[in-house]
C-alpha positions as CSV (number, residue, x, y, z in Angstrom):
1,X,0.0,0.0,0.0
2,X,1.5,3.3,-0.9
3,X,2.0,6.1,1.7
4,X,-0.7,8.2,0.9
5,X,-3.5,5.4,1.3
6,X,-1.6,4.3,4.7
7,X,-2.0,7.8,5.9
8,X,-5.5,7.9,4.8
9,X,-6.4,4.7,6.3
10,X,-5.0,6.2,9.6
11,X,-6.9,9.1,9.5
12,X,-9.9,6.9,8.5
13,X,-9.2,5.1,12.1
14,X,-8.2,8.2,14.2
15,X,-12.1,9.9,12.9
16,X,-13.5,5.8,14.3
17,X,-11.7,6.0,17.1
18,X,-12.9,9.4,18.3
19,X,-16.3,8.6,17.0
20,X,-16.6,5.5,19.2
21,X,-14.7,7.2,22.2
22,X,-17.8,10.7,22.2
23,X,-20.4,8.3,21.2
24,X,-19.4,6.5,24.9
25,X,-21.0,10.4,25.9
26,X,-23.9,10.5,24.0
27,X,-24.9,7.0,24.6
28,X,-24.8,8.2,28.3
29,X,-26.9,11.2,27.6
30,X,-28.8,9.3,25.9
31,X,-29.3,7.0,28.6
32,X,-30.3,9.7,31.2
33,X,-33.5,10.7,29.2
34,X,-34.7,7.5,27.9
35,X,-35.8,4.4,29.4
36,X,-32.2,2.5,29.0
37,X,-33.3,-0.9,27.5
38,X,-36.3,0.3,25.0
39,X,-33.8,3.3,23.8
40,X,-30.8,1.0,23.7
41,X,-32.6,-1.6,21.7
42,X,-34.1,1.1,19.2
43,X,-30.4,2.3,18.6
44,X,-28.9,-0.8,17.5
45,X,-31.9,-1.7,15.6
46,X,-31.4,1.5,13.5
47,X,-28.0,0.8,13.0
48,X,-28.7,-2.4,12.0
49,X,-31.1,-0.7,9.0
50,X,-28.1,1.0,8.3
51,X,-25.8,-1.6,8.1
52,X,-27.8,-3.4,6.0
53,X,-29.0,-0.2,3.5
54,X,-25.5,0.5,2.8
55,X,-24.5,-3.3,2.4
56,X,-27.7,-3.3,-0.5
57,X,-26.3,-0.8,-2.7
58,X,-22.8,-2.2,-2.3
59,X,-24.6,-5.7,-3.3
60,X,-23.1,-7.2,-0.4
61,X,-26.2,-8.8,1.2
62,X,-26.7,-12.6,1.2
63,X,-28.5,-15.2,3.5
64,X,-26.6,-17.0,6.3
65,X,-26.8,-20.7,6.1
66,X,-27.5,-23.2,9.4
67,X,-23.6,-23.4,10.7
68,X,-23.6,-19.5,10.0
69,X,-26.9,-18.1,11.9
70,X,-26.1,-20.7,15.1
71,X,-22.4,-18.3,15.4
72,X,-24.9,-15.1,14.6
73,X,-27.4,-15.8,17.1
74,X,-24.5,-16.7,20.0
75,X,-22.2,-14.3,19.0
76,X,-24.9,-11.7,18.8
77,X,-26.5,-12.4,22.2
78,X,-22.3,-11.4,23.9
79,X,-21.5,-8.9,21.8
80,X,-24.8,-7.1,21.2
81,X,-27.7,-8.0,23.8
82,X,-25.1,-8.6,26.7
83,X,-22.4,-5.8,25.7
84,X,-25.2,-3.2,25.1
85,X,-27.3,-4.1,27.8
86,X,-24.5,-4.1,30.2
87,X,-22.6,-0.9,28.7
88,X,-26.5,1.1,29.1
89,X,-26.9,0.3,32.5
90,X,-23.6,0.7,33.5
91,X,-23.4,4.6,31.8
92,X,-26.4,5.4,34.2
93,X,-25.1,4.6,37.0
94,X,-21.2,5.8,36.2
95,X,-19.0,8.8,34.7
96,X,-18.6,8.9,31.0
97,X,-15.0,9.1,31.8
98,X,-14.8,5.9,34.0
99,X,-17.0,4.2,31.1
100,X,-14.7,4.9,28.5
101,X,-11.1,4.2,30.4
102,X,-12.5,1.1,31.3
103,X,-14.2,-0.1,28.0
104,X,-10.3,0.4,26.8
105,X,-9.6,-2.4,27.9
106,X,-11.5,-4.5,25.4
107,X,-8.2,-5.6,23.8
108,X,-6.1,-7.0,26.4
109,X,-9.2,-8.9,27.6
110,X,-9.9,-10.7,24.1
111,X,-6.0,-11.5,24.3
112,X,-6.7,-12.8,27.5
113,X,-10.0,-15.2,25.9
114,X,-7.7,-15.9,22.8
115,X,-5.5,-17.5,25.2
116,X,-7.5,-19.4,27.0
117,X,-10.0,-20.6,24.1
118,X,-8.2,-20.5,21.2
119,X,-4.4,-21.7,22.7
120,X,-2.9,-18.4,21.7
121,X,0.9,-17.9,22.6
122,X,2.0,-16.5,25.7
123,X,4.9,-14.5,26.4
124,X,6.1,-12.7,30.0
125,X,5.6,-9.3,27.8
126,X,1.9,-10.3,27.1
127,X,1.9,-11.2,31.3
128,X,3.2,-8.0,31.9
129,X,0.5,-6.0,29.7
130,X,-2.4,-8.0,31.3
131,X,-0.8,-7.2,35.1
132,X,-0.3,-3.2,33.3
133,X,-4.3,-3.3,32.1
134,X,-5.5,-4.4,35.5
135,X,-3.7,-2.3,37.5
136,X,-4.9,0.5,35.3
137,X,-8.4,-0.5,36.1
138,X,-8.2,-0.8,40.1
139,X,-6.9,3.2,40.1
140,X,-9.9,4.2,37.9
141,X,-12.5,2.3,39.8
142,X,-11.4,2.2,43.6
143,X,-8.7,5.3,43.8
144,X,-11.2,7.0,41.0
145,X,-13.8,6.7,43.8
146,X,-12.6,8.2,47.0
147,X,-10.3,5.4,48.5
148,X,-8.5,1.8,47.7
149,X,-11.3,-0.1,49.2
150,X,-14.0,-2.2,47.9
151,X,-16.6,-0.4,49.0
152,X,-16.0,2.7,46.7
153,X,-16.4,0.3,43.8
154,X,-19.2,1.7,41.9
155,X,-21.9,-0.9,40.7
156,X,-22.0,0.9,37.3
157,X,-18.3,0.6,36.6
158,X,-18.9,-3.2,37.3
159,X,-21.3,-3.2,34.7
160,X,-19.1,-1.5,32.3
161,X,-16.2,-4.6,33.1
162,X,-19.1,-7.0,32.1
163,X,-19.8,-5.2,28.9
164,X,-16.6,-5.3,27.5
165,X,-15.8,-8.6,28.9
166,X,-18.5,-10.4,27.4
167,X,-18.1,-8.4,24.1
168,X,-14.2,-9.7,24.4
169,X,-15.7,-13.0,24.7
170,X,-17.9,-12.6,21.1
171,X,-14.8,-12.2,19.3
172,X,-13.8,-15.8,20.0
173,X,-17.2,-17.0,18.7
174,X,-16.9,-14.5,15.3
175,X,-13.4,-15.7,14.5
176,X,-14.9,-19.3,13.5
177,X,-17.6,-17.4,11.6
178,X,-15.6,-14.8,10.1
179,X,-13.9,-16.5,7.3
180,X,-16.8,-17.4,5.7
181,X,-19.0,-14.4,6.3
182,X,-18.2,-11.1,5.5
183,X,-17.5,-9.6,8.6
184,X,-19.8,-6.1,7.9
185,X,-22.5,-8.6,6.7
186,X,-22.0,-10.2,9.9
187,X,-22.3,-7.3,11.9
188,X,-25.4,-6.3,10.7
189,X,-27.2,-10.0,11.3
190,X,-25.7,-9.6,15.2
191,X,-26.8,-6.0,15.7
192,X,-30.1,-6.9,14.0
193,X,-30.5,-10.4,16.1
194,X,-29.7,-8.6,19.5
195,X,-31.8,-5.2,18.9
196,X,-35.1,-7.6,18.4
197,X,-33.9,-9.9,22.0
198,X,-33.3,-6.3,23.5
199,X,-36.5,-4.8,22.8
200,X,-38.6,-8.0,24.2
201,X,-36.4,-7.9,27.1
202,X,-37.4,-4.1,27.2
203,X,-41.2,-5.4,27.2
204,X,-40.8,-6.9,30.4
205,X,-38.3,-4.4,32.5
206,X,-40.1,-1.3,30.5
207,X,-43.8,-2.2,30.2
208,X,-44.4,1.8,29.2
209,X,-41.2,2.5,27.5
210,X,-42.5,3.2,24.3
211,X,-44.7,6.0,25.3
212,X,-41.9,7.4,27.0
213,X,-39.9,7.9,24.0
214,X,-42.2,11.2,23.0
215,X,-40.5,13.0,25.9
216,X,-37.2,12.9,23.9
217,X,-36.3,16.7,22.4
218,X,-34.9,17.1,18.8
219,X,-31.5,18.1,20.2
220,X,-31.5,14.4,22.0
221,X,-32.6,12.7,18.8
222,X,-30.0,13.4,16.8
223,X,-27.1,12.8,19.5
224,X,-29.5,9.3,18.9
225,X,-29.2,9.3,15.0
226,X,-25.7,10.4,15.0
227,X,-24.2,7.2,18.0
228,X,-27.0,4.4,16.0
229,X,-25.6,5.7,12.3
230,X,-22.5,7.4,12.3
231,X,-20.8,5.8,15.4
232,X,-22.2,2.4,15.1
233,X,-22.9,1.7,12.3
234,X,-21.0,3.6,9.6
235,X,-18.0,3.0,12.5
236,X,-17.6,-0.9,12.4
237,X,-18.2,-0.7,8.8
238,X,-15.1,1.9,8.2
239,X,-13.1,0.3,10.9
240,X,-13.8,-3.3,9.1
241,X,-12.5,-1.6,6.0
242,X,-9.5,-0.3,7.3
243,X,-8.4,-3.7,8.7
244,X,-8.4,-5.4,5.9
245,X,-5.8,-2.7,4.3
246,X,-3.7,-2.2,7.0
247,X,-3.8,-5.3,9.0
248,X,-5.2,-6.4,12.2
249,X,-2.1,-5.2,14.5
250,X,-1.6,-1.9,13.3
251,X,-5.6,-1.4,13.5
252,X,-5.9,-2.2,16.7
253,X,-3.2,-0.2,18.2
254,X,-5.2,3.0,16.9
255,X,-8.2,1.8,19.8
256,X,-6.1,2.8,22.5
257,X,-7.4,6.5,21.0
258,X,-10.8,5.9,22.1
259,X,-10.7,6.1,26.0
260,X,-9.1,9.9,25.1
261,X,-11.4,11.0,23.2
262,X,-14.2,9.7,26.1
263,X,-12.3,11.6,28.5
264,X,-12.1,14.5,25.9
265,X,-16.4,14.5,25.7
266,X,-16.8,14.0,29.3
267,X,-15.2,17.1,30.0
268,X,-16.1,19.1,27.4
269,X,-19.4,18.2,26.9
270,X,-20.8,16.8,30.5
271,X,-18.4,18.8,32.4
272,X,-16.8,15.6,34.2
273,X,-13.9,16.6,36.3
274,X,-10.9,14.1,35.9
275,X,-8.8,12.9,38.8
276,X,-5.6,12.2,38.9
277,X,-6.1,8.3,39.3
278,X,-8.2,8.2,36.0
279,X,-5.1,9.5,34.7
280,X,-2.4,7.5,35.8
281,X,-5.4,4.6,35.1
282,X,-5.6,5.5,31.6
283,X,-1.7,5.1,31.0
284,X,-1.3,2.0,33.0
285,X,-4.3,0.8,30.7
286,X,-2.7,2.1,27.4
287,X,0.7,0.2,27.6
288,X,-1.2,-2.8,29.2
289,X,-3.1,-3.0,26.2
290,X,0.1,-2.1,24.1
291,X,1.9,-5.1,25.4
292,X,-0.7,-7.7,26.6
293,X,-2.6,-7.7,23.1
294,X,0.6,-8.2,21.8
295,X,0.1,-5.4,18.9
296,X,3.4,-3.9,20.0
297,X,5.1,-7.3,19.6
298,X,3.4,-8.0,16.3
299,X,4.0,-4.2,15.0
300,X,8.3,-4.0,15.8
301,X,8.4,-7.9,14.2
302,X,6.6,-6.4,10.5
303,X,8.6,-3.3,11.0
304,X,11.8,-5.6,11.2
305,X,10.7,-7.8,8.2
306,X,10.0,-5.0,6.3
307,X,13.2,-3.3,6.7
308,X,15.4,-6.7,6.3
309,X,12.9,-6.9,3.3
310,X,13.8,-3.3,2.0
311,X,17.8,-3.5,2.7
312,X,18.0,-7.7,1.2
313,X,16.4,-5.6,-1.7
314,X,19.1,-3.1,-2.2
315,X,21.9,-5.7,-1.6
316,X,20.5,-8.0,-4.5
317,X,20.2,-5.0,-6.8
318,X,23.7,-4.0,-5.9
């Protein structure tokens, strides 16, 4: 790939990453006007439509056979009915800021599942990053709450661990689906699957949620429009795209972006005052994730290939 389409790929992935790190705020606002399951299953059923709109003019829509819709049903019930479900409840009861710094640690935890289910390698750097990630995550949730004990842990910040943890967990189940699905195609099955078992499961915990949906202002509805289309939707899809030109590793470095820009929108937009422990939280989580997903590994070994690739060049042409 020539330079210019690397840089615009990683432009395309720094716009993702901020889009996915202030949607974190509006899903919170969103959250604190609507009735959280009814609103959250409405979202990701309209990014579903969009998923699936987009993939219709691209011609890219197809129906899953039996083997396929068995990995979209349990896929889709972790990563969208339990990671949404988890990540609503948990925003209304925490910070944006906590929200955010702890959803950043969705790639050390799937290294963690990869190692466990699919016999993934491990390496004392990778130990290291986990011990990092986890460390990072006590200061934001005990120190971040008045004290190191475990009654400052805030019930919502728990729910935002089980979000990305059974999310991390989905991953596992969409590797062994992934190679014969298209993985935007697959996307749009899981978000459209999970929206339908979220809005039953809003039926019973919101019998009047519905109604309760005319209170929304225009102002809220399109902080709605713009996390259900442009983050979610439009997101995964560009993020998809860029992985499949620049490679999984250098992709998934550019997510350690996201828990900025959260704290970015938390205290810009909600006002969120950020402690020193979210801080030093953040960084601990950042290299964590930088050495226990091993994408720092992964990234100096292509860097090396490609320069004993460059410099074996020059000495045959010589």
């Amino acid at each position: 790939m020539a330079k210019e389409q690397k840089f615009q790929m990683y432009l395309l992935l720094v716009i993702v990453m901020a889009a996915w790190g202030f949607n974190v705020v509006g899903i919170k606002v969103i959250v604190s006007h609507f009735p959280i399951v009814t609103i959250t299953s409405l979202r990701i059923f309209t990014a579903a439509i969009s998923v699936f709109t987009i993939l219709a003019l691209l011609k890219k829509v197809r129906i899953p056979t039996r083997k396929e819709l068995r990995y979209i049903a349990a896929a889709g019930f972790f990563n969208v009915v339990c990671h949404h479900f988890f990540l609503s409840i948990g925003l209304a009861k925490t910070t944006a800021s906590n929200g955010g710094l702890i959803l950043g640690l969705g790639p050390l935890l799937s290294a963690i599942l990869a190692f466990i289910f699919l016999k993934s390698r491990v390496t004392l750097v990778k130990v290291m990053g986990i011990i990092l990630g986890f460390t990072g995550v006590a200061f934001i949730v005990l120190a971040g709450h008045g004290g190191l004990s475990l009654s400052s842990i805030s019930l919502g910040d728990l729910y935002i661990f089980l979000s990305i943890l059974t999310q991390a967990y989905s991953f596992v189940l969409i590797k062994k689906v992934s190679d014969t699905l298209d993985p935007r195609l697959l996307t749009g099955y899981m978000m459209l699957f999970g929206s339908i078992v979220l809005f039953f499961l809003s039926l019973v915990m919101e019998p009047g949620g519905l109604k309760e949906l005319s209170n929304g202002s225009f102002g809220i509805w399109m902080i709605f429009l713009a996390s259900a289309v442009f983050a979610t939707a439009i997101g995964h899809m560009i993020y998809n795209y860029a992985v499949s030109k620049v490679g999984v590793t250098e992709a998934a470095i550019f997510i350690n972006f996201e828990p900025f820009f959260t704290l970015v929108g938390a205290v810009t937009i909600l006002g969120e005052n950020i402690s020193v422990a979210q801080i030093l939280g953040f960084l601990l989580i950042l290299f964590g994730v930088l050495f226990g997903s091993g994408a720092l590994e992964e990234f100096l070994h292509q860097s090396r290939r490609k320069k004993k690739t460059v410099y074996g060049g020059k000495a045959k042409h010589l």
